[in-house]
C-alpha positions in Angstrom: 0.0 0.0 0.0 1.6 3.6 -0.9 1.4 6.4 1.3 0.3 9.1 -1.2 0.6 12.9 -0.4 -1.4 15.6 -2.2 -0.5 18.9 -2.1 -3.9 20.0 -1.7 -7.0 18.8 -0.4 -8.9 17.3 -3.6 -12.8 16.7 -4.5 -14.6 14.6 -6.3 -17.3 15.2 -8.4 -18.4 14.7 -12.3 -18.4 17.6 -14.5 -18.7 16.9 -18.6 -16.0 19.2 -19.9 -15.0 19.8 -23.7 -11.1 20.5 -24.4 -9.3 22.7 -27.0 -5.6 22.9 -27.4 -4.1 26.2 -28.4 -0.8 27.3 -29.0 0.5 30.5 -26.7 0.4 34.0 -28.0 -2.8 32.5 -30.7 -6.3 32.0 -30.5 -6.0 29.4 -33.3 -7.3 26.2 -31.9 -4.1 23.2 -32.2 -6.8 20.8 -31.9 -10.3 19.8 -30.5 -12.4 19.4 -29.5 -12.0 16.3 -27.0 -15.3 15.3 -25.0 -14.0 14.8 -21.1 -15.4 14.4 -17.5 -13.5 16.2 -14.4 -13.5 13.4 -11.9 -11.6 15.2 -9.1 -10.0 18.5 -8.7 -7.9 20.3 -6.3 -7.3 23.9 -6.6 -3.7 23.2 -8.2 -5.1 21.0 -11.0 -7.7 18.2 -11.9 -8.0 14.5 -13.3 -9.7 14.1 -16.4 -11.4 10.7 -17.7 -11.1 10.4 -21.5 -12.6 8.5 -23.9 -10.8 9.8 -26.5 -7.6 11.6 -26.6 -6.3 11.3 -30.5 -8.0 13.8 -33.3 -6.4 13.1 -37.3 -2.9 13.0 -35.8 -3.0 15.1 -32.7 -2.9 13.3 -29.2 -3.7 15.1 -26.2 -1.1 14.3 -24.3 1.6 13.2 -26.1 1.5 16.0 -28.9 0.9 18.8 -26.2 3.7 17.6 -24.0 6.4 17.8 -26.7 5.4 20.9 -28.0 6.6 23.2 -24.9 4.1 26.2 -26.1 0.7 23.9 -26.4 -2.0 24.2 -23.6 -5.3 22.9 -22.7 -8.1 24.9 -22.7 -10.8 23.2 -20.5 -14.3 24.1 -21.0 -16.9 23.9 -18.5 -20.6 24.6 -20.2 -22.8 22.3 -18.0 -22.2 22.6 -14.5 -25.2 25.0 -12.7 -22.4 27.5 -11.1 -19.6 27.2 -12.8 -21.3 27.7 -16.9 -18.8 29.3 -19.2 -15.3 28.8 -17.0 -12.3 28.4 -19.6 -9.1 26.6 -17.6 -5.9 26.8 -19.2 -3.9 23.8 -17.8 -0.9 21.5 -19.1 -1.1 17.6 -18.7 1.6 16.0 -16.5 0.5 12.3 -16.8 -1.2 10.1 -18.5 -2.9 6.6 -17.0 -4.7 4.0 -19.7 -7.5 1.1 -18.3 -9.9 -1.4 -19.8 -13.4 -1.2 -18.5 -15.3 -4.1 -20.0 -14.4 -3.7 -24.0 -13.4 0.3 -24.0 -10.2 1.7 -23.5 -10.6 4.7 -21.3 -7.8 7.3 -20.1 -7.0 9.5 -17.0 -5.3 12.5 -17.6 -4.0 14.6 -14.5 -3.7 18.2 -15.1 -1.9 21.2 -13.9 -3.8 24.2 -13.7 -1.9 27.6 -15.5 -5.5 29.5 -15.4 -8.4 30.0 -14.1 -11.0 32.4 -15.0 -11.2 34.1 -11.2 -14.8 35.7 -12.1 -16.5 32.7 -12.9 -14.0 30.4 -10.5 -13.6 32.0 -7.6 -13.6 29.0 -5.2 -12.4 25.5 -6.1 -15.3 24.4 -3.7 -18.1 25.7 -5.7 -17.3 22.4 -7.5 -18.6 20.2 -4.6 
């Protein structure tokens, strides 16, 4: 059994998501967008389950991770409090699991930014 320590306290809750990736300094879209649910969240970043994380040729995590200048763009539209919240995050791992026939992926993410007027308290999420 490890002995796992989080830097912050985390929550859990299911929030359907849609994520673009953009290049810094542009607001022309890299790729997306990818369908995703936020299964937990902290208020340094947030796990992501995926369903799908390649478009044509671009994967989500290994495409963004070599190219030093790519970010995710997280969009919240269906969550009562928190409608219309862009965060800007990087991916820093990347976990792949069967569940019956489907191949699903976890993505953790680091949070870069958060729209404060529309996120003011990672608790509104819970």
């Amino acid at each position: 059994m490890s002995n796992e320590s989080r830097k912050a306290k985390r929550y859990t809750d299911f929030i359907p998501v849609s994520i673009h990736v953009y290049q810094e300094g542009s607001d022309k879209s890299l790729a997306g967008p990818f369908s995703g649910t936020i299964v937990d969240v902290c208020s340094s970043g947030a796990c992501l389950l995926m369903s799908t994380i390649t478009l044509d040729s671009f994967h989500i995590y290994h495409s963004t991770r070599k190219n030093k200048s790519a970010y995710l763009q997280i969009r919240i539209d269906a969550h009562p409090r928190l409608e219309g919240t862009y965060i800007d995050a990087r991916p820093v791992w990347l976990n792949t699991f069967l569940r019956e026939e489907f191949r699903e992926r976890m993505i953790g993410v680091e949070f870069l930014r958060i729209e404060q007027q529309h996120f003011p308290d990672i608790g509104a999420l819970v």
